[in-house]
C-alpha positions as CSV (number, residue, x, y, z in Angstrom):
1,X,-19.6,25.2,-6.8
2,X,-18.6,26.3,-10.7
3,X,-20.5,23.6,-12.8
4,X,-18.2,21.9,-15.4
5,X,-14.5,22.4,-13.2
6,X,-14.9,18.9,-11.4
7,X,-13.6,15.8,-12.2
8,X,-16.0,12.9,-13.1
9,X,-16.7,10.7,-10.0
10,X,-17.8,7.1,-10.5
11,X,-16.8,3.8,-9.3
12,X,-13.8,2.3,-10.8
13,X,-12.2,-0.9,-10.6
14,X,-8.7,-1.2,-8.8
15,X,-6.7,-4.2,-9.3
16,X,-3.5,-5.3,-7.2
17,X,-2.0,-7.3,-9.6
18,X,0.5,-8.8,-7.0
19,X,-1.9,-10.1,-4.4
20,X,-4.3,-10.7,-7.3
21,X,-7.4,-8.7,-5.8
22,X,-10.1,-6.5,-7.1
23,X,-11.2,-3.3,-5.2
24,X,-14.1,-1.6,-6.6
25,X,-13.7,2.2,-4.9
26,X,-14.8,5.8,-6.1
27,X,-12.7,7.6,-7.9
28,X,-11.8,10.5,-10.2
29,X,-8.5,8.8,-12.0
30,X,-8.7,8.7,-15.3
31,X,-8.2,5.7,-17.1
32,X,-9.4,4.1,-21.0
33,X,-9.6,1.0,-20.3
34,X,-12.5,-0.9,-18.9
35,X,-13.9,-4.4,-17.4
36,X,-16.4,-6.1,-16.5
37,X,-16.9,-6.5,-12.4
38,X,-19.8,-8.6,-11.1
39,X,-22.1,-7.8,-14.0
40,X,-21.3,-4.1,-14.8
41,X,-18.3,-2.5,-16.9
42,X,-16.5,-0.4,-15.0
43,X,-12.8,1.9,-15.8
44,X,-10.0,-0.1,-14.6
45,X,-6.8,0.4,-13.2
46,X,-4.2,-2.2,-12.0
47,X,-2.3,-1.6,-9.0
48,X,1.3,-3.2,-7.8
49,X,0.8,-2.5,-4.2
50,X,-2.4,-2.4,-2.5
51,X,-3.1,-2.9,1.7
52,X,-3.7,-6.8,0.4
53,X,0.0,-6.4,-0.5
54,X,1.7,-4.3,1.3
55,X,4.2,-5.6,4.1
56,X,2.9,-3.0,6.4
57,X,-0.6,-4.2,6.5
58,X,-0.6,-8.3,5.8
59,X,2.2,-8.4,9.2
60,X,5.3,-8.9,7.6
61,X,7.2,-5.8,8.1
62,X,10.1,-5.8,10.5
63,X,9.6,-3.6,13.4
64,X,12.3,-1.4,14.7
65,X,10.6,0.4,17.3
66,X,10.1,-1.9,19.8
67,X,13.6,-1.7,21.4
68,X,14.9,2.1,21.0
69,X,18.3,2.8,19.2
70,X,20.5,3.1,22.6
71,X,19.3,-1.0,22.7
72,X,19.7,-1.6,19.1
73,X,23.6,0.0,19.6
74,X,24.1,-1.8,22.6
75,X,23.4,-5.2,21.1
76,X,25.2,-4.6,17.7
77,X,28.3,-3.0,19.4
78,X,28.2,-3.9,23.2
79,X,30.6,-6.8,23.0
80,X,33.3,-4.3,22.1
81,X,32.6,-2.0,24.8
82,X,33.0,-4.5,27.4
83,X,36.2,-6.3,26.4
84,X,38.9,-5.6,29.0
85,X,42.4,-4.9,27.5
């Protein structure tokens, strides 16, 4: 490897300002502001979605695929299929 091309990588503190949690993760992202994280000062970078946030991994997300979209038609629109004239 070319010395002196690489980004700098250190840990760096992530914070997911909605679900109020720190994450202390390697990183190259550069950032100029710092604070202090279980006794040593580290960059820091806030967050607004993290996997402690995100609907996807806390369980709340709606989820489509469990009936395919013939089923999903069917049950929207099926009543006016079968009325008889």
């Amino acid at each position: 490897m070319k010395p002196g091309i690489h980004p700098h990588y250190r840990p760096v503190l992530f914070h997911d300002t909605t679900a109020d949690e720190y994450f202390k993760v390697g990183s190259t992202i550069q950032t100029d502001r710092t604070m202090t994280f279980e006794g040593e000062t580290l960059p820091y970078v806030t967050l607004d979605v993290s996997s402690k946030s995100h609907v996807y991994y806390t369980g709340k997300q709606k989820e489509f695929a469990k009936e395919g979209s013939a089923a999903r038609f069917n049950k929207r629109f099926g009543s006016f299929l079968t009325r008889s004239k």
